[in-house]
C-alpha positions as CSV (number, residue, x, y, z in Angstrom):
1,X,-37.2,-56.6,-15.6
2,X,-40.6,-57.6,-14.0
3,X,-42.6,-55.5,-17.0
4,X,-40.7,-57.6,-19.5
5,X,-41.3,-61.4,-17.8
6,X,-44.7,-60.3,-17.6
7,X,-45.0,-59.0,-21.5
8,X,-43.2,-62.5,-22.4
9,X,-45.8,-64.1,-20.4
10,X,-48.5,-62.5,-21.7
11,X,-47.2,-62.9,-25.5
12,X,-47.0,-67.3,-24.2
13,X,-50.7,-67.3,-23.4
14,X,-51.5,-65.5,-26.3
15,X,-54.2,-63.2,-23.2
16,X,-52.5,-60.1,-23.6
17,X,-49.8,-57.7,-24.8
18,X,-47.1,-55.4,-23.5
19,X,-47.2,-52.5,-21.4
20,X,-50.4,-53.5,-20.1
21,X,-50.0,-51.6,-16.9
22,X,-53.4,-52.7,-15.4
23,X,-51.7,-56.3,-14.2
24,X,-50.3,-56.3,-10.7
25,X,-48.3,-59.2,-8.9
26,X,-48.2,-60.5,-5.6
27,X,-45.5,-61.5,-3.8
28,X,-46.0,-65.3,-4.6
29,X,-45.5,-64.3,-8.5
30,X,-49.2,-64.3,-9.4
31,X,-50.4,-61.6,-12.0
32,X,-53.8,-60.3,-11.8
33,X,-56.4,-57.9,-12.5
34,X,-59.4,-56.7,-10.8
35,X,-62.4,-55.6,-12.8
36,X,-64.3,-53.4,-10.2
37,X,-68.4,-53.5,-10.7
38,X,-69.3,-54.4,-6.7
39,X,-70.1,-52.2,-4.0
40,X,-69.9,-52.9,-0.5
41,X,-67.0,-54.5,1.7
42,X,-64.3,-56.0,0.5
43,X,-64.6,-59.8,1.2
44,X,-63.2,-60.6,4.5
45,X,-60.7,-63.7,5.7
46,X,-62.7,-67.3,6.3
47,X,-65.7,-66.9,3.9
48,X,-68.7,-68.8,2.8
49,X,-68.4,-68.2,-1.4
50,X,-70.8,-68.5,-5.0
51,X,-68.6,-68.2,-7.7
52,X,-68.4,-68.4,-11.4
53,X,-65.3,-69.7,-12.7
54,X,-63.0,-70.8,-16.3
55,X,-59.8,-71.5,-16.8
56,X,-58.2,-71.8,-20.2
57,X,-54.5,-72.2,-21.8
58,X,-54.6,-70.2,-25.3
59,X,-57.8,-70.6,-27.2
60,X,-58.8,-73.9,-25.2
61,X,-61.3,-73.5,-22.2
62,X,-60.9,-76.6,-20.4
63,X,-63.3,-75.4,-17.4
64,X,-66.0,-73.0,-16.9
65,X,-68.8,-73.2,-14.7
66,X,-70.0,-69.4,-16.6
67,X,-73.7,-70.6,-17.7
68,X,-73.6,-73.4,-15.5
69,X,-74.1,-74.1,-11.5
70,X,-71.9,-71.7,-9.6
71,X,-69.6,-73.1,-7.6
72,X,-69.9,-73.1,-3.9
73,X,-67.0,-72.8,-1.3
74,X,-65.8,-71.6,1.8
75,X,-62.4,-69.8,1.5
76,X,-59.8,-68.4,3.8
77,X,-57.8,-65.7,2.1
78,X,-55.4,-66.2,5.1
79,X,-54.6,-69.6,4.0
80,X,-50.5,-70.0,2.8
81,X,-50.4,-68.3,-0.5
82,X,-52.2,-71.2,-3.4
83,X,-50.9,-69.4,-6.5
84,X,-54.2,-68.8,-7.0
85,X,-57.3,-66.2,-6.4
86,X,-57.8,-66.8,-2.7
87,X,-54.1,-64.6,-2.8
88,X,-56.3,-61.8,-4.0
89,X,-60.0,-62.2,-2.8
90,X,-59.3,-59.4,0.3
91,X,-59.1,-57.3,-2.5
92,X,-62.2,-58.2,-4.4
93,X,-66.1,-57.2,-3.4
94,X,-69.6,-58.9,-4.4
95,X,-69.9,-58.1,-8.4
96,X,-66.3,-58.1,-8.8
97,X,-64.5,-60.0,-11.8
98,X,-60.6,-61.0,-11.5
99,X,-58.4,-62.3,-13.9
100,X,-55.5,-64.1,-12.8
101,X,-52.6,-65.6,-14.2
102,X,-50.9,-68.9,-12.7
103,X,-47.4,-70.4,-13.6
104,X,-48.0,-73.9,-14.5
105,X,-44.2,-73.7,-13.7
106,X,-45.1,-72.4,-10.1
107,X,-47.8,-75.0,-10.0
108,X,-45.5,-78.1,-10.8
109,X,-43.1,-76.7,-8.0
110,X,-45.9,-76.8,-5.5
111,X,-47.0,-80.4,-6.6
112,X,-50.5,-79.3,-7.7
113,X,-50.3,-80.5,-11.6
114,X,-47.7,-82.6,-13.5
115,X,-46.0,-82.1,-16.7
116,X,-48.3,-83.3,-19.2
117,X,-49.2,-82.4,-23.2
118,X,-51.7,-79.8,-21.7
119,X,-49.4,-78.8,-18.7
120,X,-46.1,-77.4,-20.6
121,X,-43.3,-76.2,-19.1
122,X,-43.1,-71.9,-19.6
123,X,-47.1,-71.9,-20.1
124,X,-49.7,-70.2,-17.8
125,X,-53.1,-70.6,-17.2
126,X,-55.3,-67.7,-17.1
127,X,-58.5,-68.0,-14.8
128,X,-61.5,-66.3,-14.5
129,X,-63.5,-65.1,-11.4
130,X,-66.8,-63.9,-10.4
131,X,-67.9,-62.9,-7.2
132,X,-71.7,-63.8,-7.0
133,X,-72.5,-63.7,-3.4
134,X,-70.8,-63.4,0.0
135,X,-73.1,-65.4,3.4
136,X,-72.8,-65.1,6.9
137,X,-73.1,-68.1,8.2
138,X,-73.0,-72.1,7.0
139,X,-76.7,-72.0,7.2
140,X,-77.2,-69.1,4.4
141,X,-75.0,-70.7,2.3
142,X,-75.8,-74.4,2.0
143,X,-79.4,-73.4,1.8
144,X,-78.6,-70.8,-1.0
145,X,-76.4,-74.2,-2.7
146,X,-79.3,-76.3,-2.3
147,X,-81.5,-73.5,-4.2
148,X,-79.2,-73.4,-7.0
149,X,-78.4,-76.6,-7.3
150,X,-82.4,-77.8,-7.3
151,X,-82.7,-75.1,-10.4
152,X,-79.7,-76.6,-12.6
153,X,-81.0,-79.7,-12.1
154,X,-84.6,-79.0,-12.8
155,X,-83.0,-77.6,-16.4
156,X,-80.9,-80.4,-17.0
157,X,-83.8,-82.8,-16.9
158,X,-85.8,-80.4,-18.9
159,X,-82.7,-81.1,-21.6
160,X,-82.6,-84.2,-21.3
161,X,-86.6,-84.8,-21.9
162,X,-86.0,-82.4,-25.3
163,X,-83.1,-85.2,-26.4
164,X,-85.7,-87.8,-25.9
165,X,-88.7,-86.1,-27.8
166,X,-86.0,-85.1,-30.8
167,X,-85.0,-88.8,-30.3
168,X,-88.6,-89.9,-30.1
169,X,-88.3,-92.1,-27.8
170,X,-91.4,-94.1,-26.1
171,X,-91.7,-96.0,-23.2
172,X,-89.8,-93.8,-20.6
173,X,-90.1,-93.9,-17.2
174,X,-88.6,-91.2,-15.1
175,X,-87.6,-91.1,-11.6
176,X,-88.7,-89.0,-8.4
177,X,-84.9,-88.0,-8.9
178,X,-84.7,-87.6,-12.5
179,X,-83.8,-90.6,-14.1
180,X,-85.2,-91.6,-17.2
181,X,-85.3,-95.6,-18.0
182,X,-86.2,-97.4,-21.1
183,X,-86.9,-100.7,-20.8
184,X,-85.4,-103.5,-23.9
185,X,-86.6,-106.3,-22.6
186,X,-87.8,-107.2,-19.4
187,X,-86.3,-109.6,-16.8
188,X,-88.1,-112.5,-15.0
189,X,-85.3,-112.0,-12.3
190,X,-85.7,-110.6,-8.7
191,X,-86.2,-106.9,-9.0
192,X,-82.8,-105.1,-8.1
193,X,-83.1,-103.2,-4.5
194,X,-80.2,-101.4,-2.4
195,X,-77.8,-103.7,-0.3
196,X,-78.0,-105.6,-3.3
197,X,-74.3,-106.8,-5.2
198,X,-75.3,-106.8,-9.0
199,X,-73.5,-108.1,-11.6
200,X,-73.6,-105.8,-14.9
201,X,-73.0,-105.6,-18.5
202,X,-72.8,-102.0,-20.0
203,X,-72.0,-99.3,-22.6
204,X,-71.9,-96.2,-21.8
205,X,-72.8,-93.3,-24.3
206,X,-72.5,-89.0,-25.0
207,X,-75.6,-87.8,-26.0
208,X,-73.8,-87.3,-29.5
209,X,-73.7,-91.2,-29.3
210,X,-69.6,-91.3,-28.9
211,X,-68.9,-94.5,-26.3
212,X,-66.9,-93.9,-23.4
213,X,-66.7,-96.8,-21.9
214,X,-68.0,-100.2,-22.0
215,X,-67.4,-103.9,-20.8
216,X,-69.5,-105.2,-24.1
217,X,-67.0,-104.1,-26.5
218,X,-63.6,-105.6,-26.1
219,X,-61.3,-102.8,-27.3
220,X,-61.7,-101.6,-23.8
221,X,-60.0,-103.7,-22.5
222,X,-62.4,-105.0,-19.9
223,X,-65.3,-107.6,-20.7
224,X,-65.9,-109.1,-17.2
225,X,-69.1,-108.3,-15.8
226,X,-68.7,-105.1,-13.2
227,X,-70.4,-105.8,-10.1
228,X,-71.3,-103.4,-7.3
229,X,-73.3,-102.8,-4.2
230,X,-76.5,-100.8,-5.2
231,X,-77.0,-97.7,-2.4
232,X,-73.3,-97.9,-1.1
233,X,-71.7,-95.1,-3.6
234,X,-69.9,-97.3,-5.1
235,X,-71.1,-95.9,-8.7
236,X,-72.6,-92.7,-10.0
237,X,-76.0,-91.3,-8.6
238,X,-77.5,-91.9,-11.8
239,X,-77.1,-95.8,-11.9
240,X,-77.9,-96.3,-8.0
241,X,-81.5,-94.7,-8.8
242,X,-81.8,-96.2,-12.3
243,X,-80.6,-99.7,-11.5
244,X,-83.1,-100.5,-9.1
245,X,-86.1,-100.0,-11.8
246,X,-84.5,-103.1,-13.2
247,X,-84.7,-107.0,-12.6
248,X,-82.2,-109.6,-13.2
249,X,-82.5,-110.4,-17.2
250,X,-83.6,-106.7,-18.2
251,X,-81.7,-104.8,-20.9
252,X,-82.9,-101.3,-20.5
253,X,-81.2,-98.3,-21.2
254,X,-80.4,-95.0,-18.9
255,X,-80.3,-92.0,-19.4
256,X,-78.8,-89.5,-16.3
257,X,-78.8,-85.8,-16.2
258,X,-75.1,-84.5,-15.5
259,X,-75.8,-83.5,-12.4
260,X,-76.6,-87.4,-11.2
261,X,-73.6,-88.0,-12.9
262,X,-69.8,-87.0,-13.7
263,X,-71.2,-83.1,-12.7
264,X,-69.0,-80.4,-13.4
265,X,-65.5,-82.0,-13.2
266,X,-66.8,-84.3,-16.0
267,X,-64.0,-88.1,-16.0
268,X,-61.2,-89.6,-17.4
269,X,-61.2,-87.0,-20.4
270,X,-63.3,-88.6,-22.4
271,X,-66.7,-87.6,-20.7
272,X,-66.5,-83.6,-20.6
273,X,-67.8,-81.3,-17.7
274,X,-71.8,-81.0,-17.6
275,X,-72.3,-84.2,-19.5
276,X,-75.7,-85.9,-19.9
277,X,-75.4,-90.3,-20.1
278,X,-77.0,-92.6,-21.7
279,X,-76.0,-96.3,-20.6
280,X,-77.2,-99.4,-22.4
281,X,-77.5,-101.7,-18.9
282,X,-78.3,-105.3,-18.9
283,X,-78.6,-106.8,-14.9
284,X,-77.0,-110.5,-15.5
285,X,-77.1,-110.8,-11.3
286,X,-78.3,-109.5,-7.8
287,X,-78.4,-110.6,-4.5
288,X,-77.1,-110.3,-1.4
289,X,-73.4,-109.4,-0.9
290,X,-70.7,-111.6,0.4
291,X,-69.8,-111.0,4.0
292,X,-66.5,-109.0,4.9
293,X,-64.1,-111.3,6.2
294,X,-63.9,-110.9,9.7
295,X,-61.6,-108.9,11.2
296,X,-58.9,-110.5,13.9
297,X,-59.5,-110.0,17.8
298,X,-57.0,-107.6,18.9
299,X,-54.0,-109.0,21.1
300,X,-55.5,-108.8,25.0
301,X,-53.8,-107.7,27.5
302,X,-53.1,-108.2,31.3
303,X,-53.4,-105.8,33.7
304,X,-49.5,-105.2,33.9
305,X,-49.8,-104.3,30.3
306,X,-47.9,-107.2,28.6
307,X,-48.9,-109.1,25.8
């Protein structure tokens, strides 16, 4: 009985067919299989991770990180069982591939997705692992992050400099950070400056020149001005760094490596993973930020502890 649900499963993903016997399950239902090219020990319980990762339903890969920045973790393989492959990664060395298959019927039941017209009921998701490296302590591994992370973005600025010399553009300054800013028309304003609340219109672009969003055009829904406190995180990386080359009156537009941006989980749908911006930004406003209302003095009390 458990060969055939997993043949019928296999058949629904459209991954592979009967009778493959090199699938194993574990006891929370998850099929899986190990593709053995590491040496050394098997990864041990509360561990400090780089890994590459996809995860696709049929022919559709709606994540990978395979060509990308590695992801970077700490796991605990003793954790309750996720459906996932921290229920196998005692089993798994450095080198190591897995492929793993996860019930988005399982899933719903555990409250991790919802229904939806990628989510179906009976499908699976098949996932993709890589282990690329195993450290010893927190300090190994965020300074192996910070490595890797320094490198993708050093290449994502190098693509976005080739858009802007196929786009021939002229006039670009670029950040200490990587920002590059193009600048319309200058302002006469104040020059924008963290702790600053600025008052914004925008569009915001692909780099195939699709909009995603925008508070100029009005089939979005949304043509007020969008104001927020530059520095606070109230906005992506990218426009905290760009905004403040700006003064009040500019239009200038921006143009933000993914990495200062949306990243790797990409937003909303309509801005993928690994997606380089453009925005076209012009700074109506800035200055300084209304106080927070003052909070109430709480209710005093005598020493006999009444009110």
């Amino acid at each position: 009985m458990r060969q055939v649900f997993l043949c019928v499963l296999m058949v629904a993903i459209i991954f592979s067919g009967c009778g493959n016997a090199d699938y194993q399950r574990t006891n929370d239902g998850l099929y899986f299989r190990i593709i053995k090219s590491g040496k050394g020990d098997l990864i041990k319980p509360r561990t400090y991770l780089k890994i590459h990762q996809s995860a696709e339903m049929g022919d559709t890969v709606f994540f990978s990180t395979f060509g990308k920045i590695a992801t970077f973790g700490y796991f605990d393989s003793l954790a309750t069982p996720s459906h996932e492959f921290l229920d196998i990664l005692d089993k798994m060395r450095i080198g190591d591939s897995a492929i793993v298959i996860r019930s988005v019927d399982t899933l719903v039941k555990r409250g991790v997705v919802q229904y939806n017209t990628r989510f179906k009921r009976g499908t699976a998701i098949k996932v993709l692992i890589k282990i690329l490296g195993v450290y010893a302590n927190e300090e190994e591994f965020e300074a192996a992050k910070v490595k890797e992370m320094d490198a993708f973005k050093l290449e994502e600025i190098k693509g976005v400099e080739a858009y802007l010399k196929q786009k021939d553009e002229k006039n670009i300054t670029k950040t200490k950070e990587g920002v590059f800013v193009k600048i319309e028309k200058e302002g006469t304003g104040v020059k924008v400056d963290s702790g600053m609340m600025v008052k914004v219109k925008y569009s915001g672009k692909l780099f195939d020149g699709s909009v995603f969003d925008s508070n100029i055009d009005s089939t979005f829904g949304h043509t007020e001005p969008y104001e927020f406190v530059v520095g606070r995180h109230q906005v992506i990386e990218g426009w905290d760094i760009g905004i403040k080359q700006l003064k009040v009156g500019t239009k200038a537009k921006i143009y933000i490596p993914s990495i200062l941006g949306y990243g790797m989980k990409g937003s909303g749908g309509k801005i993928p993973p690994y997606s380089n911006l453009m925005f076209e930004i012009e700074v109506l406003d800035a200055g300084v930020p209304p106080a927070p209302k003052a909070e109430e003095a709480p209710h005093m009390k005598n020493n006999a502890g009444t009110p």
